[in-house]
C-alpha positions, -999 to +999 in steps of 0.1 A: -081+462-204-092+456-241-125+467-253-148+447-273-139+466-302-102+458-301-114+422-301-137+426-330-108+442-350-086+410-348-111+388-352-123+408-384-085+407-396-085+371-391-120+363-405-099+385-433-072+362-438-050+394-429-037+374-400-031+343-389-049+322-360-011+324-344-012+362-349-045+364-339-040+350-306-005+368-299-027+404-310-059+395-282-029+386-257-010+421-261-042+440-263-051+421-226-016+430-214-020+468-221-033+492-250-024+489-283-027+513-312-044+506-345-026+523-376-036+518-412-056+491-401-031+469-386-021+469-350+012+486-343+038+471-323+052+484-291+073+476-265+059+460-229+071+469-201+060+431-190+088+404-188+076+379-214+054+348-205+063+326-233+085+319-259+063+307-289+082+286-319+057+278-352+068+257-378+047+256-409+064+230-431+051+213-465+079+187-480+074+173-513+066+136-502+059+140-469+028+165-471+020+189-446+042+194-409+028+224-386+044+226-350+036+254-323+052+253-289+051+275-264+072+273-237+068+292-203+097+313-193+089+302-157+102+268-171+136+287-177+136+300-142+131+266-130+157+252-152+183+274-138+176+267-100+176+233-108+215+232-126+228+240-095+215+208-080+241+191-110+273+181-094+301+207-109+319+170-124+284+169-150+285+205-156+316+206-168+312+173-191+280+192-204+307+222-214+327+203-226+301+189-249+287+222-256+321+233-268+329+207-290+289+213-307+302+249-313+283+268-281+308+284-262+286+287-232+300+281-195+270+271-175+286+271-140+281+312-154+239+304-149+227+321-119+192+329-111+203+365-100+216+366-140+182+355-154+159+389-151+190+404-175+184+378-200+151+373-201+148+409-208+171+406-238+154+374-250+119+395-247+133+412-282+138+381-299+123+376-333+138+346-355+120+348-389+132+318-415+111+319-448+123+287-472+107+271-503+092+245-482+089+259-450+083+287-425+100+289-386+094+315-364+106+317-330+099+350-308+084+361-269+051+366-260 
């Protein structure tokens, strides 16, 4: 359980500008989920042993012309779960239409392969996931919360 003082310590890194209101909230959601250790000021990161609940994508975009874009999604893992139960609802004629599809986009994967008894292994590996894009105009990130 996080103490008031590991509270006080984001909020003071955010009232800080050392962090983001994005970081902010993913810190105070770790620190619920289980202890975290402060180094140098910062909080260090570790591993969870706790299946991700989210997958968070930000996009903090500023074009020339068309001024300021942010985006922040968060989409529940649950929603993947869901997902997968339901493509095996799609008659196998669609699924292989959507493979053939995927394959001529370039994404060689065979979704027939999609089984709910697959997903723990997955979501595991996706619980790593960290896509950082820093361009002129724009920032992305993608990762699991």
């Amino acid at each position: 359980m996080p103490t008031q003082e590991d509270r006080r310590r984001v909020l003071a890194m955010l009232a800080e500008g050392k962090i983001t209101a994005d970081e902010a909230e993913r810190l105070l959601t770790a620190v619920e989920r289980e202890p975290v250790p402060v180094i140098a000021g910062g909080f260090a990161p570790t591993r969870s042993s706790n299946s991700p609940k989210y997958m968070r994508v930000t996009v903090d975009a500023n074009e020339p012309g068309d001024g300021p874009t942010k985006v922040n999604i968060r989409v529940p893992i649950q929603l993947l779960r869901a997902g997968v139960r339901l493509g095996s609802l799609i008659p196998p004629r669609a699924r292989d239409k959507v493979n053939e599809a995927m394959h001529r986009q370039g994404v060689d994967i065979d979704i027939n392969q999609l089984r709910p008894e697959n997903l723990d292994e997955l979501i595991d590996q996706i619980s790593d996931l960290t896509v950082d894009v820093d361009h002129e105009h724009a920032k992305v990130r993608i990762y699991c919360e």
